[in-house]
N, C-alpha and C positions, 0 to 999 in steps of 0.2 A: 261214492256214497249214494250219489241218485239211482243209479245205476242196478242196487242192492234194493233201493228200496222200490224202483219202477218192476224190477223180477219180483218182489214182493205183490207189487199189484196195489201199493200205497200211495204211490202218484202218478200222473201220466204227465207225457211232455205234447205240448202242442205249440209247432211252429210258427211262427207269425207271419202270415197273410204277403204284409206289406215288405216284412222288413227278414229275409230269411234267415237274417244271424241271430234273431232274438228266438229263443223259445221260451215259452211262458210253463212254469207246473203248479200240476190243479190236485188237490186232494182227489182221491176216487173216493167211493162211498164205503169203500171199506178202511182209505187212510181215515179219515172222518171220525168214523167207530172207534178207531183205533187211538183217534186223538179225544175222540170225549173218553173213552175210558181212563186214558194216562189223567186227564183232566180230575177225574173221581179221584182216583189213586192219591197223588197229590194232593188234592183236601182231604181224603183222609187222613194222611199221613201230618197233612201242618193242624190238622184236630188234637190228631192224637200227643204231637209235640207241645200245641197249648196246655193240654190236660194234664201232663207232666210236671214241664219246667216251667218257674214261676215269669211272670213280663217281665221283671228287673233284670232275671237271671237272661230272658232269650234278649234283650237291651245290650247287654253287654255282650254275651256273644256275638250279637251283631257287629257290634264296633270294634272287637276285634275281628272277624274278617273281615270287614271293611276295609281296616289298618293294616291286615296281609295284603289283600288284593292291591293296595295300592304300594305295599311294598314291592311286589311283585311288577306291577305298573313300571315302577320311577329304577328299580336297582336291576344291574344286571348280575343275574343270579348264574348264570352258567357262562365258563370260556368259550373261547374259540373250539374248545376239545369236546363242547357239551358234555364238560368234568363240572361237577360242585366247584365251585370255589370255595376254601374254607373262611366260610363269614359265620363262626363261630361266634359268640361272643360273651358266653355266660362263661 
């Protein structure tokens, strides 16, 4: 993944001085742009989701993915096969 994005030209890697196993990555000026724009994008996008769905309603969505992601968390959802397990239960 860095790798993709350093041939992008969106971070650079610079070695450390002292210690040559550490490299440090810095945005370049163009990751930068790249990340305040993602940054707009995303407010507009959680504006335009305000201006829709009511608070009660985004509350509740919330809390249930809250209660997936921790489901996901605590159960183990895939075998040894990375098959589904059938944890059907409706």
């Amino acid at each position: 993944m860095l790798k993709s994005l350093e041939e992008s030209e969106l971070i650079r890697r610079v070695q450390d001085k002292k210690d040559k196993r550490l490299v440090k990555i810095f945005l370049t000026e163009k990751g930068k742009e790249k990340k305040e724009m993602a940054k707009k994008v995303v407010r507009r996008f959680n504006q335009a989701v305000r201006e829709e769905i009511p608070e009660e309603k985004l509350k509740v969505f919330f809390e249930v993915a809250e209660k997936i992601n921790s489901i996901i968390d605590h159960k183990e959802i895939y075998n040894n096969n990375n098959k589904t397990e059938n944890t059907n239960t409706f």
